[in-house]
N, C-alpha and C positions, 0 to 999 in steps of 0.2 A: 504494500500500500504506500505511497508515494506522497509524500508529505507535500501539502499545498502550500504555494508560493505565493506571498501577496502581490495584488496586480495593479499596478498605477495607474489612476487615469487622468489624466489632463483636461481640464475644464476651460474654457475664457471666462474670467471673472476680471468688473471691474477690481474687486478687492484679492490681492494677489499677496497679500501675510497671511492671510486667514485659509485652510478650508474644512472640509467634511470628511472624516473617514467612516465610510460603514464596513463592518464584518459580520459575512452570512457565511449560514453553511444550512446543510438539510437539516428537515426537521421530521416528524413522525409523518407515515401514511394519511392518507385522508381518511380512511372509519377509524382511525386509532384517538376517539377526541376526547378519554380522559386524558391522556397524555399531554393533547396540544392545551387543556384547561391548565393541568397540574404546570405547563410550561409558561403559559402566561402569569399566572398566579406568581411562580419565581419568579419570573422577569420584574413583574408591580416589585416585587419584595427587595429587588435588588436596586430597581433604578427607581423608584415612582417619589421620592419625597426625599427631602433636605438629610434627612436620616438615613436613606439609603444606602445602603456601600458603595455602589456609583459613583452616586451624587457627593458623598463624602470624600472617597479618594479622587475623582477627578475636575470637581466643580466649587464645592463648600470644602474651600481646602487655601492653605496659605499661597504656595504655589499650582492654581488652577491649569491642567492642561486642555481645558477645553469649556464651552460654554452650554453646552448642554448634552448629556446622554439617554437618548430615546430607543425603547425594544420595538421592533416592526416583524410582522409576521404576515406570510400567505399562506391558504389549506388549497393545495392542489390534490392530485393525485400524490405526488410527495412533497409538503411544503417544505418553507425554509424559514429561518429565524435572520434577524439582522439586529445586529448594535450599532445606532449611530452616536459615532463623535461629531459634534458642532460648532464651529467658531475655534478652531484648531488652530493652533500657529504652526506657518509651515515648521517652525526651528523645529516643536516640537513633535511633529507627527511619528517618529522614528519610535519614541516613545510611549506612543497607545498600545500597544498591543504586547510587548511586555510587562504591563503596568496591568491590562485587562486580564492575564490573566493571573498575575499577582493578586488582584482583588477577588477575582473569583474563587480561588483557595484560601484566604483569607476571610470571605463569606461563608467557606463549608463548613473552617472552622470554629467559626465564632455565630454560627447561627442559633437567630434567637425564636424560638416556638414563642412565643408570648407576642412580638411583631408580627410574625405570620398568621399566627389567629387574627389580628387587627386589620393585616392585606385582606384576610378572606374575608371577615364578615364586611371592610370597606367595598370591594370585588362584586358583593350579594347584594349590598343597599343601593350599589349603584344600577347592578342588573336588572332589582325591584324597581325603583326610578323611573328607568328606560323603559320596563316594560308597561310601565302605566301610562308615561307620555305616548309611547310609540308600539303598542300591544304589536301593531303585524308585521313592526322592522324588529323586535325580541324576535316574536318566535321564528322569523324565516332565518333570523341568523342562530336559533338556536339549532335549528335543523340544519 
């Protein structure tokens, strides 16, 4: 198995100190959607709030490397997951992605059940919410 190489891509942008790095890779089948739940639930947990390990190691931090990190996901037949970096200086782009996955061991270790019960029931109030504004955009995406 062949270890994947990060691929660069060049944009035109007026602002040229700044950009964007996303990292994706697969994610579960499409009828496998406890999984893709259980996976978004981690994602809220890791990045969704000033508390988050994310947020904390790369945004709410002395030296910020970036200005915002966002989970993004599609459900195909086999979807994929993405972390976006935002407002990136180029200096330090080199340095996301050994930092991402310092942070991500760093979350295994020190995870807290007591915030992720707060993700989940946050996750549920907002799903009730939605489904009351919008009853037949819930249930089509629940299906």
């Amino acid at each position: 198995n062949e270890k994947a190489k990060p691929l660069e891509i060049q944009f035109p942008s007026e602002e040229e100190s700044r950009g964007t790095i996303s990292v994706a890779w697969r994610g579960p089948n499409y009828e496998e959607r406890n999984e893709w739940v259980q996976l978004q639930l981690l994602w809220n947990y890791l990045t969704e709030s000033a508390a988050s390990p994310f947020q904390k190691a790369f945004v709410e931090c002395e030296e910020p490397l970036c200005a915002g990190v966002y989970p993004a996901h599609e459900i195909f037949t086999i979807g994929y997951h993405q972390l976006w970096f935002t407002e990136v200086s180029v200096e330090k782009m080199d340095l996301i992605a050994a930092k991402m996955l310092e942070t991500l061991v760093k979350a295994k270790e020190s995870f807290d059940m007591d915030r992720m019960h707060m993700v989940i029931r946050r996750k549920r109030r907002r799903l009730l919410e939605f489904a009351e504004r919008k009853p037949t955009d819930a249930l089509i995406d629940a299906v």
